[in-house]
C-alpha positions in Angstrom: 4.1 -12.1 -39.1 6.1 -11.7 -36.1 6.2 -13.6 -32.9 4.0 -12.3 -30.0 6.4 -11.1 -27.2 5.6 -9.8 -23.5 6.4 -6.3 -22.6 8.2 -6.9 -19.7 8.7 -4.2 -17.1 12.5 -4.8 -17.6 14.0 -5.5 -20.7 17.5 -6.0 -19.1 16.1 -8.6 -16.5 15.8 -12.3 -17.0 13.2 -13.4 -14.9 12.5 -17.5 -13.4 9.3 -18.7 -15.3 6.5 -19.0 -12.4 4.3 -22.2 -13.2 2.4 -23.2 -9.6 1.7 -21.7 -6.0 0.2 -23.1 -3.2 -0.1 -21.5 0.3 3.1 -19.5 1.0 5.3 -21.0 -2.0 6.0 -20.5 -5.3 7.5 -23.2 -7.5 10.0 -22.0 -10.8 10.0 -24.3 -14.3 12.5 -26.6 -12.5 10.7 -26.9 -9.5 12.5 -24.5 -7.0 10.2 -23.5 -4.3 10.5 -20.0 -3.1 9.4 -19.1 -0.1 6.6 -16.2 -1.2 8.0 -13.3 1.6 6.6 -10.5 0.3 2.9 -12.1 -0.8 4.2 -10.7 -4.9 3.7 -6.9 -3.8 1.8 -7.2 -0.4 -1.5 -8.9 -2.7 -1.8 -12.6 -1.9 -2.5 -12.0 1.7 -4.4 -15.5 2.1 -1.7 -17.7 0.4 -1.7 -19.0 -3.0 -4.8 -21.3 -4.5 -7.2 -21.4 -1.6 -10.4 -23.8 -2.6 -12.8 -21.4 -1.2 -12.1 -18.5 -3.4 -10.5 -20.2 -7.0 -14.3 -22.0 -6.2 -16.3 -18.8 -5.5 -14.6 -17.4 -9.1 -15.0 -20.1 -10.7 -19.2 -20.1 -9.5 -19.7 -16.9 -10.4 -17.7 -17.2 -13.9 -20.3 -19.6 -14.6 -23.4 -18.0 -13.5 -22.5 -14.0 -14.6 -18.8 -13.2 -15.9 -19.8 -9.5 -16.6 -22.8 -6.7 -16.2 -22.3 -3.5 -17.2 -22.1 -1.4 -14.2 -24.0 1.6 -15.4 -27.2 -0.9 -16.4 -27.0 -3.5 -13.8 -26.6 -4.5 -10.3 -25.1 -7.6 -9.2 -25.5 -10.1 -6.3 -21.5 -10.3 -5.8 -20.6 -6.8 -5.8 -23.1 -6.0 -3.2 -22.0 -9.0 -1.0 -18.7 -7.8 -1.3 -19.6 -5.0 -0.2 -21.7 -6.0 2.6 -18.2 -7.8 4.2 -16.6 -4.8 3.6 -18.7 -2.6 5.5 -18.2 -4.8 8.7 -14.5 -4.4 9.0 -14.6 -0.7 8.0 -14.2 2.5 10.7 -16.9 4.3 11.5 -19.5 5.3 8.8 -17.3 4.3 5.5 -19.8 2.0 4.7 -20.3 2.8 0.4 -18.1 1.1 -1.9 -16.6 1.8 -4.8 -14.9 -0.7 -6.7 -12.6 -0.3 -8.9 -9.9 -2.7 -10.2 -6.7 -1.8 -8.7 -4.9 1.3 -6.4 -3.8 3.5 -9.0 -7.8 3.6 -9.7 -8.6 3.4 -6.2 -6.7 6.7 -5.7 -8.2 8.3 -9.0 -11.3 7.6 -7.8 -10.8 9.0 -4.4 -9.2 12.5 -5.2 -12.0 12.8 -7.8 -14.6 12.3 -5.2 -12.9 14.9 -2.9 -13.2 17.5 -5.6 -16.6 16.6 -6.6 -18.1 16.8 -2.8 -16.8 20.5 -2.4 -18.6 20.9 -5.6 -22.2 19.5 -4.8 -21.9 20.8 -1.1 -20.4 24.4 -1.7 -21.6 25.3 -5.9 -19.4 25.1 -8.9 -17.3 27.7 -7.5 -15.9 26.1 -5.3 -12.0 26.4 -5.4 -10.9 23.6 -3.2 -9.2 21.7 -5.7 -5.6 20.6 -4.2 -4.6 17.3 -3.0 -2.0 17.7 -0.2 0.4 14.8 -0.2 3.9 14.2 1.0 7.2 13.7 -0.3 8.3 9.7 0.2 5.3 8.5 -1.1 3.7 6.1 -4.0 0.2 6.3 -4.8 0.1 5.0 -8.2 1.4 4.9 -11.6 -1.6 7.3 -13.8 -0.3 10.7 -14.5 -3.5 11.5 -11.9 -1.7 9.5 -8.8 1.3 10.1 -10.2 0.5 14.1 -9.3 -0.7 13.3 -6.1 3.0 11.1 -5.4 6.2 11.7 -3.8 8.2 8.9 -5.1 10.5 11.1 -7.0 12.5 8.5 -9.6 9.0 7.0 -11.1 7.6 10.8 -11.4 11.0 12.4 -13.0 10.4 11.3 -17.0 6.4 12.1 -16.6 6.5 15.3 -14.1 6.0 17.9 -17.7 3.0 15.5 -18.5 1.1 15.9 -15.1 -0.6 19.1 -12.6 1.9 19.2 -9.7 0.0 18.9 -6.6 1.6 20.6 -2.9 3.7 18.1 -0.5 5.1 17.9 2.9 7.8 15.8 4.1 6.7 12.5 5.6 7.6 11.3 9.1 11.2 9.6 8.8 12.7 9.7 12.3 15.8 7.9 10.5 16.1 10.6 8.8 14.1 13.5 9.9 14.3 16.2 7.6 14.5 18.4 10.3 17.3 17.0 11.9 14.9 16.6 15.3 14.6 13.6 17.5 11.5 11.5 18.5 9.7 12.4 21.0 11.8 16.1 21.8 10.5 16.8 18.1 7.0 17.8 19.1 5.9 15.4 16.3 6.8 18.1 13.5 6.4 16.0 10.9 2.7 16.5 11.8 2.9 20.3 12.2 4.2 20.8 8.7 0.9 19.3 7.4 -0.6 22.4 9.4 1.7 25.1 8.1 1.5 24.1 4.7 -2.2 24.2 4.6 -1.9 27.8 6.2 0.8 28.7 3.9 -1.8 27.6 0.9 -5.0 28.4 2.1 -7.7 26.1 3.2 -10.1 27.4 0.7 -7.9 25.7 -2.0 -7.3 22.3 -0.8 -10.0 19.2 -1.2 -8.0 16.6 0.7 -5.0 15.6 3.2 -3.6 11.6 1.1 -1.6 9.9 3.0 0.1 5.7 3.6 -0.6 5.0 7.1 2.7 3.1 6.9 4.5 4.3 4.1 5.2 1.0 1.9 6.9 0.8 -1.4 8.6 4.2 -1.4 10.5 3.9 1.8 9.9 0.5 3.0 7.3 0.1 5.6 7.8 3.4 7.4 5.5 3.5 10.6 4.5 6.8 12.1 4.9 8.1 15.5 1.7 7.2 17.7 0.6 10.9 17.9 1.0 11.5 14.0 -2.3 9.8 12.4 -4.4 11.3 15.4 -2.8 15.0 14.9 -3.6 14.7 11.0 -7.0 13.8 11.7 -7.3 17.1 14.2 -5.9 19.4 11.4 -7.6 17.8 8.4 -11.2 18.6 10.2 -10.1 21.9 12.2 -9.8 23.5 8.3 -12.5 21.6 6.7 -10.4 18.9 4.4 -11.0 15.3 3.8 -8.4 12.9 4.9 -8.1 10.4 2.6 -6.2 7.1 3.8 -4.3 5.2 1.0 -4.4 1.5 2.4 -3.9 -0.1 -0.6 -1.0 -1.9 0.7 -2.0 -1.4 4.6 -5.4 -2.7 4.5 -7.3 -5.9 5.0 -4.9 -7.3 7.8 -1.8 -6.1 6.8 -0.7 -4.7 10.1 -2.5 -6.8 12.4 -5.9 -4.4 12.3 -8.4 -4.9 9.8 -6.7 -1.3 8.6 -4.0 0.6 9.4 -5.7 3.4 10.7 -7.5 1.0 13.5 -4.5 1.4 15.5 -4.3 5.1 16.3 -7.9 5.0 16.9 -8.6 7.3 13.5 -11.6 7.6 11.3 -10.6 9.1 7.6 -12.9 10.4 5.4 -11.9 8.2 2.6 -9.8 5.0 2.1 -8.0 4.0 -0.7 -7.9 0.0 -1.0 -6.8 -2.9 -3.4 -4.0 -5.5 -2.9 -5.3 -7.5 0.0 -8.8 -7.0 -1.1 -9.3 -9.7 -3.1 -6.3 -11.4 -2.7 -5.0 -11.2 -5.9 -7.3 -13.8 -7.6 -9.1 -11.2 -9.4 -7.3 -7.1 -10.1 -9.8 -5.6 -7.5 -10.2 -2.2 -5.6 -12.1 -0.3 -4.0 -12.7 3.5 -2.2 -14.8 3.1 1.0 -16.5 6.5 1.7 -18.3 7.5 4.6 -22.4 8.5 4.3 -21.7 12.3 4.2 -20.1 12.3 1.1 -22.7 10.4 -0.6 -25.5 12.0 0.5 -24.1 15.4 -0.7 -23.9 14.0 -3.7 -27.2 12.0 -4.0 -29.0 15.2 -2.8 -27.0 17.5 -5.6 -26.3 16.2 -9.0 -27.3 12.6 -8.1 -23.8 10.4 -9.5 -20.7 10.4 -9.4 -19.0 12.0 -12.4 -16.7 9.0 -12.8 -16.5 5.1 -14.0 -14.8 2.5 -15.5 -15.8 -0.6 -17.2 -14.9 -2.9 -14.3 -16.6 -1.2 -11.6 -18.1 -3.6 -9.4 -17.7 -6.8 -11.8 -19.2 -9.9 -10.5 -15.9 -11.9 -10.5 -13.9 -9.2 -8.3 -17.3 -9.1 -6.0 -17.1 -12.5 -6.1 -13.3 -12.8 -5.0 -13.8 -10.1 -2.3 -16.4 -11.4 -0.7 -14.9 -14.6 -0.6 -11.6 -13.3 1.0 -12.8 -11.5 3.2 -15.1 -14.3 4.6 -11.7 -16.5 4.6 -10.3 -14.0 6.7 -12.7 -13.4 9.3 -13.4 -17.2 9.3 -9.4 -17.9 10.0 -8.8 -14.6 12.3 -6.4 -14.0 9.9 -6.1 -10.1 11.5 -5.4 -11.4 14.7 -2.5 -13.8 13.3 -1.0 -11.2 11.3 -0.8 -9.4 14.8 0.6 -12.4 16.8 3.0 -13.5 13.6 4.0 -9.7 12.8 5.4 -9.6 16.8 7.9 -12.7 16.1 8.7 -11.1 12.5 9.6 -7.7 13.8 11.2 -9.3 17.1 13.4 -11.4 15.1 14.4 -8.7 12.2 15.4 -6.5 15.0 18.1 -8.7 15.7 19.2 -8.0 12.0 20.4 -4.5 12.9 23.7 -6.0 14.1 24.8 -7.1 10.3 27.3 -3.6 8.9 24.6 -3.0 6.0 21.5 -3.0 7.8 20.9 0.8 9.1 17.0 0.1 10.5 14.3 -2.6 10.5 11.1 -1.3 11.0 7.1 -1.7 10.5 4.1 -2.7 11.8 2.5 -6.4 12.0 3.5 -8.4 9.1 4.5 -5.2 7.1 7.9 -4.8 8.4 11.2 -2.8 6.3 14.9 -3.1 6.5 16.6 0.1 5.1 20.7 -0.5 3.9 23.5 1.5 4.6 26.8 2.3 3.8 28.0 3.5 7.0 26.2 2.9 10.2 26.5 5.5 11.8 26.4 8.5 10.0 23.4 6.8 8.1 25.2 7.2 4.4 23.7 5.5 2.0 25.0 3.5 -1.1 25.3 5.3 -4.5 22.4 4.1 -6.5 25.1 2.5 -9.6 26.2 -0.2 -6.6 22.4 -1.5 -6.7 22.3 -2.5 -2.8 19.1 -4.0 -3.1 19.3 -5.7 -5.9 22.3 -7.8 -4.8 20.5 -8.5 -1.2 17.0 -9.5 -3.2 19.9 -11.6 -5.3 20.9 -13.7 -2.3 17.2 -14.1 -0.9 16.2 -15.4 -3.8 19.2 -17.9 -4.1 18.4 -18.9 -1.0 14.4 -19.5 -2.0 13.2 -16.0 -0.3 11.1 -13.2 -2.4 11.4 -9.9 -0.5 10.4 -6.8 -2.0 12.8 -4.2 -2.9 13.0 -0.3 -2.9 15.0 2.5 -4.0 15.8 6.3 -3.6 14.3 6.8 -0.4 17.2 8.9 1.7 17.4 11.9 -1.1 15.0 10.9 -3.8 18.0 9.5 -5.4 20.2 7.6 -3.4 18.8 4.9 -1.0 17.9 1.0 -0.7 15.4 -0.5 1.3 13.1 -3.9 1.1 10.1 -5.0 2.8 8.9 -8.3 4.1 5.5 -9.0 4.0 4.5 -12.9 4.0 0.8 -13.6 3.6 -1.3 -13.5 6.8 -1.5 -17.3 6.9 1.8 -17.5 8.3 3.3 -19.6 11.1 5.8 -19.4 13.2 8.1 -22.4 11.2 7.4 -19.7 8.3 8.6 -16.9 10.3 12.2 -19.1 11.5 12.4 -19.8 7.7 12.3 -16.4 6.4 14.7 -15.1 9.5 17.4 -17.7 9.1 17.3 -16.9 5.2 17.5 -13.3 5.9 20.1 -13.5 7.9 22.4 -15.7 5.7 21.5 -13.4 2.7 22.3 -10.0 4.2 25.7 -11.4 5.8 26.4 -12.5 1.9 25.2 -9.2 0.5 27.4 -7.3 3.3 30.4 -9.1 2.2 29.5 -8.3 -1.5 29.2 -4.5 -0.9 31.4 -3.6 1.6 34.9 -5.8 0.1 
């Protein structure tokens, strides 16, 4: 017999063994702490090992590890959900867990083509998920359909339907060669020219990031885009669906994302934050309409997994979201995120760093070649990698990017810290920052 071996997601990579985290750190077999600045991939939002919610798991393992969703209810599920529905916009008040954002968005675009269905007959052709280019909504073949981030899609794209796209806002690079504000926020009028150009009658849904994360590194919008979507979406009848799996629960300093522009979707898309990463947990948040069309037709949801609604992600949600009401975590990640993106800004004068940008404590730093005509490096000098190299030399995890500028070419990382932050946190991920990217610079540019 041979000996068991992880499947790594790279089998070029040598990776630090992790053995112990507490609150912003993480501490290697040798006992290096690293500073945890990008919360793994924007998950551990309230620090590592926090009492209240190892405890809460650790209760509820105890008293109910498991119910089968589609022959039980359970007491944590439907706390968790209770919490939930006091931080959500408007009406999205029913919840639908799931166990991470690839099923989040699944579940979502499923929904969307199941309400046209109950509400309008079987048939209904609304069908199409409008998404944009510059996006990541998940690793299925399903999400994967519905994404725009080109090099995870190429190897898979014979395997999957090809749903319609846009271009995304990207006033670094507007595909359109236009400048904020004289652009007339374009970026928001191609979502209503493609819709024309399809036809309303075929498409279910509008899926977009609020702030774009992984893809292009915390991209924020222009004020007017989220409100405009929200206009067109309803003006031709389609569901907006908001994919806050990385935005939501605090990330930006807003309970979500879409709190700042004032917007209510018809759907949002969350995991990450949700539960903290102490237990794989996600969730669609839907607003009454849609689930009284469906209660009134065929009476379920044609849809389920195993893990919906478990008692130990219930019981992890609940308890993070309690933690951070109880800590006004939202309001710190909004105090914090100003000195984070204040003091990045000031990164802009090292030769590699073409923008820093974001929102809250979600905040991006795209590298370049050359300033000012905005080239990019080729994708074989792996700009990221060598700057994520000198962050973590220095005891930093940021979280890197790639192919953003042409679907190709492009680097970008985010940092992200968990909302417990403090200001000492915020100096000690700056002055790392800055010592790393004036290291990398000299790397790449000799």
């Amino acid at each position: 017999m041979g000996e068991g071996k992880v499947f790594p997601r790279s089998l070029t990579q040598e990776l630090p063994l992790a053995v112990k985290a507490e609150g912003l750190y993480i501490y290697d077999e040798n006992g290096k702490r690293y500073l945890d600045g990008c919360s793994g991939a924007l998950i551990s939002s309230i620090g590592h090992s926090v009492p209240e919610v190892v405890e809460a798991v650790s209760d509820q393992l105890k008293k109910l590890a498991f119910a089968h969703p589609s022959r039980w209810r359970n007491k944590a599920a439907e706390e968790a959900a209770q919490e939930i529905a006091e931080i959500t916009p408007g009406n999205l008040n029913w919840v639908w867990f799931v166990s991470g954002g690839s099923e989040a968005i699944e579940s979502a675009i499923k929904l969307a083509r199941q309400y046209y269905v109950e509400r309008d007959g079987n048939g209904s052709q609304k069908h199409l998920i409008l998404s944009r280019y510059n996006s990541y909504h998940g690793s299925t073949l399903g999400t994967m359909s519905v994404g725009g981030n080109m090099p995870r899609r190429r190897v898979f794209a014979p395997m999957f339907k090809e749903h319609p796209k846009v271009d995304t806002h990207y006033c670094y690079r507007c595909p359109w060669g236009q400048e904020y504000p004289s652009c007339n926020v374009m970026c928001a009028r191609q979502v209503e020219l493609a819709i024309k150009r399809i036809g309303p009658q075929y498409i279910a849904a509008f899926l977009a990031e609020p702030v774009v994360g992984s893809t292009v590194g915390a991209l924020n919008p222009p004020p007017e885009y989220w409100p405009m979507v929200r206009e067109i979406t309803a003006k031709y009848d389609i569901l907006l669906i908001a994919d806050e799996v990385m935005t939501g629960f605090g990330r930006t300093g807003k309970p979500f994302a879409v709190n700042h522009w004032g917007v209510i979707p018809d759907i949002i898309a969350a995991a990450k934050s949700m539960a903290a990463g102490y237990v794989p947990t996600g969730g669609i948040f839907v607003k009454e309409e849609i689930v009284e069309t469906i209660k009134k037709g065929s009476g379920a949801f044609i849809h389920g997994h195993t893990y919906n609604g478990n008692p130990l992600s219930g019981a992890a949600t609940a308890a993070t979201v309690r933690y951070m009401k109880k800590h006004a975590l939202f309001e710190n990640a909004a105090k914090q995120g100003e000195l984070l993106g204040e003091g990045m800004k000031k990164l802009e004068d090292i030769p590699i760093v073409g923008q820093v940008r974001g929102l809250g404590l979600m905040r991006g730093v795209e590298l370049v070649a050359d300033k000012e005509k905005k080239r990019p490096f080729p994708r074989s000098e792996n700009a990221v990698g060598i700057v994520s190299e000198e962050c973590t030399k220095r005891g930093l995890i940021v979280y890197p990017g790639r192919g953003m500028a042409d679907g190709v070419n492009g680097d970008s990382f985010m940092v992200a810290p968990p909302l417990v932050v403090q200001a000492e946190h915020i100096d000690e991920i700056l002055s790392i920052l800055e010592d790393s990217l004036k290291a990398a610079s000299g790397r790449l540019l000799k």
